[in-house]
N, C-alpha and C positions, 0 to 999 in steps of 0.2 A: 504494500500500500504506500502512495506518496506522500511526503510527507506534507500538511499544507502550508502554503506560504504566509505567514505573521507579518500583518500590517500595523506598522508604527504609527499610533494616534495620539494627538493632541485635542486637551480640551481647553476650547475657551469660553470661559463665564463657569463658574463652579457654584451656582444658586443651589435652588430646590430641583430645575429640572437636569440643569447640566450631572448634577451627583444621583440621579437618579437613569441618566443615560448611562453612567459610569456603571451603577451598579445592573444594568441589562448589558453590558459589553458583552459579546461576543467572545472566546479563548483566542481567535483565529485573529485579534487585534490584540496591539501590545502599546501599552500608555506610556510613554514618556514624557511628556509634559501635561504641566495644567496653568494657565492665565485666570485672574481674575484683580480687578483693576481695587476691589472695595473687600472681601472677602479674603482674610488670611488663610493663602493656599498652604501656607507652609504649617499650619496649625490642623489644617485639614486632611493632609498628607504627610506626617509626621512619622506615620510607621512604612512610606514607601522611599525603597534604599533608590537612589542613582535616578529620581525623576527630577525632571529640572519647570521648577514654579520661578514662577513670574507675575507681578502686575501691568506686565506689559504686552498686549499680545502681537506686537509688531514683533518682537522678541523669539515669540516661540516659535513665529513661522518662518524667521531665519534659518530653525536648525535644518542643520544638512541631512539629516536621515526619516525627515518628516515625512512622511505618504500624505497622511489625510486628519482634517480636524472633524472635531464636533463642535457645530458653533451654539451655544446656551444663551445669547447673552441678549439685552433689552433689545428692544426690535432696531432701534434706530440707526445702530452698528452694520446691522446684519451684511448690507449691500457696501458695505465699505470691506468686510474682510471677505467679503466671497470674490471683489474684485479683486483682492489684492492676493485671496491665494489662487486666481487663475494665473495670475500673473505668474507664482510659482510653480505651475501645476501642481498645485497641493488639490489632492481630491476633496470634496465639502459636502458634510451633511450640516445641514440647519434645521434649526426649529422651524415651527411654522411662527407668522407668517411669511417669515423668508427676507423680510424688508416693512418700510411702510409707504414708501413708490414704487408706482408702475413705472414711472419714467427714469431713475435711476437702475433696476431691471432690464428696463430695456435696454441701456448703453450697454451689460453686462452680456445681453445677450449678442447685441453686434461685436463686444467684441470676440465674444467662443466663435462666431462666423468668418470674424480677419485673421484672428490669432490661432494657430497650431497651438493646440493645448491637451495633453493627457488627464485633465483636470474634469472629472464627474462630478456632477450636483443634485444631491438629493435633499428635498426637504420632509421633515418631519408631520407628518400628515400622520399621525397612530391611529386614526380614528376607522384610515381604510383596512388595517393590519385587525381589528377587533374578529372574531370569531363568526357574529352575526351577520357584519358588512359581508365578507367573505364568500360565508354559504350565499348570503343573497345576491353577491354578485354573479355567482354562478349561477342559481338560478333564471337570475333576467337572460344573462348568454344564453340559456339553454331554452328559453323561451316559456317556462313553465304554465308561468300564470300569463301568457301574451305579453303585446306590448305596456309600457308605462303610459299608464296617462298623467299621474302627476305625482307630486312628494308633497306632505307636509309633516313639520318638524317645528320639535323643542327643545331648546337646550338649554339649562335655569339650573341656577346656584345665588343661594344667599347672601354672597360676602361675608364678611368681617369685622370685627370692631375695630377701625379705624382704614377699613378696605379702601376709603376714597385720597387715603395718602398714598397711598403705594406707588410703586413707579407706572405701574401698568393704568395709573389711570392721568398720567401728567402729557400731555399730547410729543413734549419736543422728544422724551425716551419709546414711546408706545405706539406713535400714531394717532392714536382716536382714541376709543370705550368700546365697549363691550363687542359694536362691530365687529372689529378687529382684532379681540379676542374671540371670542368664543362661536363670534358670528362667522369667523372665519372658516375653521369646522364643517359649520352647516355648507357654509357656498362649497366647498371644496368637497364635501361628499355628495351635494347634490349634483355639482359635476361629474363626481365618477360616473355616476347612474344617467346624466341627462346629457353629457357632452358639453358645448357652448352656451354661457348665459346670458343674457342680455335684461337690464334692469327694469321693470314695468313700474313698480312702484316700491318705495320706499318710506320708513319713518322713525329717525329716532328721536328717543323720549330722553327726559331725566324726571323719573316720579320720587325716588327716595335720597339717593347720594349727594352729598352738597357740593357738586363738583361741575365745572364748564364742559365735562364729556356726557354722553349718555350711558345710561345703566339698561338701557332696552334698545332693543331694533327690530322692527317688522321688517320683511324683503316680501316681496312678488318680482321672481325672476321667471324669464321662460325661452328654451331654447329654440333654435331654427324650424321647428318641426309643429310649437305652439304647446308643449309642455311645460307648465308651472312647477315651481318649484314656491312652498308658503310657509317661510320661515322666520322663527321667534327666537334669538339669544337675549338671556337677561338674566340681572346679578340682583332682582326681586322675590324670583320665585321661592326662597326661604327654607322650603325641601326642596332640594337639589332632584335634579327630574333628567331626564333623555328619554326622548323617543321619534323615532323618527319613521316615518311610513310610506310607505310606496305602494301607492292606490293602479292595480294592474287593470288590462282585459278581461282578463276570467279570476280577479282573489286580489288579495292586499299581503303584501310583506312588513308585518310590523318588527321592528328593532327596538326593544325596551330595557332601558337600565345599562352601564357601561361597568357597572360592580363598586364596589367600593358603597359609598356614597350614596350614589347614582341609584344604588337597588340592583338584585343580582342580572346581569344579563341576559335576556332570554331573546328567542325568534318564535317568532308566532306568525301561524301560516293561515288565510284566511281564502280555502279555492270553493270558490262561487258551485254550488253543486248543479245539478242539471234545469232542475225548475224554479234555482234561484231560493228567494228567503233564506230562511238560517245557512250562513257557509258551513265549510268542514272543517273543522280547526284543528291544525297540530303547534305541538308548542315546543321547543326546544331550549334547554336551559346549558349555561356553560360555566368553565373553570372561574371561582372566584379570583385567580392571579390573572392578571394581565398580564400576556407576553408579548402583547402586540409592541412595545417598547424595542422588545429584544428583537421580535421580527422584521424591524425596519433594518437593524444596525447586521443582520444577517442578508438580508437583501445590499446592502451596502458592499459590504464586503464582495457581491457575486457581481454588483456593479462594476467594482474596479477588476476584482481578479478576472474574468470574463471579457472582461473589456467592454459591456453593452452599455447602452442609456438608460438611467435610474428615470423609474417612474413611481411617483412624481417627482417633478421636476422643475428647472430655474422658467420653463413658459406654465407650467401651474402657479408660480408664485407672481410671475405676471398677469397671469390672466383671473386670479383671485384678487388680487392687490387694482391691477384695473377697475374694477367691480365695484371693492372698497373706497378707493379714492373718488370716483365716477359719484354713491352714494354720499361721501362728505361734500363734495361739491353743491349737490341740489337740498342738501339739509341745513 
């Protein structure tokens, strides 16, 4: 048996998500550095011998034996280090949203077009990596329930006591509210499922956080073909909720709960029986661990060893972030 090739990864941003990508690593990558500009890496990494920390991440991506980062860090960054390790061909996974411009993305993208680059980019999207997305994507492939006629979705969490300081909700580190967090998500998985979206209607709100961002946002997207997509993020909902549905030809694919929090994950099949009225319902429950964490950073790895193009990818984070900015514009 071969033996497989270890890829030398660097993390930059060592928060709550970046030490939680750490801890879903992959064996088949090997950590050598970690940046973090506000967060004592060297306190955090204390018991690892010969890694090299930094508050600088201009720094880490110097080193000569770098392959590829994990980029963790506040959104605003994002599209400054992705440009700057194409430049290296450093390979790049990021968090989602990838950026908070389409239009700084796009430069990014012309330039993987000029420049000869060995350099892949994957963004963190776990939401397609979940067990329920998965079967259901197969499903639609396979034609089960017909064609989609529409989606609608919820995706709601409480916040925090003091959640409207955080950085996530300051527009120059984050982008927006909740849009762009959580709302991000929705657009990007309704895309898996619907293709292209283009904006019908939009609204966001502020009903409780005493903050210039919004804590809600309605979407009415619908792609080329005249399917909706009717989706709700918001940091009101108090129990933390997910559910997202996919209303077919013959049945509905419900996706309920992400685990944790969320309530346990299940798939609930709803196929229209012969003369209609009550459907047939099955229901499918799954692992209280999410792996979908660990399943992107294994897709990663086959991205570069393979050599293919990671999906999703730097024109998901445009054409999500499009979407996004398109919606601040007209609110």
């Amino acid at each position: 048996m071969t033996k497989k090739k270890l890829i030398n990864i660097g993390l930059i941003g060592c928060g709550t998500v970046g030490l939680k990508r750490l801890n879903n690593l992959p064996r088949k990558f090997r950590l050598i550095g970690c940046a973090d500009p506000i967060i004592s890496v060297a306190k955090i990494f204390k018991k690892k011998n010969n890694l090299f920390l930094t508050r600088d991440w201009k720094k880490l991506i110097e080193l000569k034996n770098l392959n590829a980062v994990i980029v963790a860090t506040t959104h605003h960054l994002q599209s400054q280090i992705i440009s700057e390790c194409v430049n290296k061909n450093i390979h790049i996974f990021v968090e989602k949203p990838g950026g908070i411009s389409a239009k700084e993305t796009y430069k990014i993208i012309l330039k993987l077009k000029k420049k000869k680059t060995k350099a892949n980019i994957r963004v963190g999207f776990n939401h397609r990596y979940h067990p329920a997305f998965l079967r259901a994507k197969e499903l639609i492939r396979n034609k089960i329930f017909g064609k989609i006629l529409y989606i609608r979705a919820v995706y709601g969490h409480g916040g925090r006591l003091g959640y409207e300081k955080e950085w996530r909700f300051k527009k120059n580190f984050s982008g927006g509210g909740e849009l762009i967090d959580k709302g991000s998500h929705l657009i990007d998985l309704s895309r898996f499922f619907l293709g292209d979206l283009k904006i019908v209607s939009s609204n966001l709100k502020n009903f409780f956080w005493k903050m210039k961002l919004e804590d809600n946002c309605f979407l009415n997207l619908e792609n080329k073909y005249g399917n909706n997509a009717f989706l709700h993020a918001s940091c009101t909902e108090w129990k933390n909720k997910f559910l997202f549905e996919i209303f077919c030809k013959y049945g509905k694919i419900e996706i309920n709960g992400l685990g944790k929090s969320y309530g346990k994950e299940k798939l609930i099949l709803y196929r229209m029986s012969k003369k209609m009225g009550k459907p047939l319902i099955k229901e499918y429950k799954f692992s209280k661990k999410d792996l979908s964490w660990k399943k992107e950073l294994e897709e990663f790895y086959l991205d570069i060893t393979k050599k293919r193009k990671s999906s999703p990818n730097l024109i998901d984070i445009y054409k999500n972030l499009q979407i996004i900015n398109n919606i601040y514009k007209i609110n």
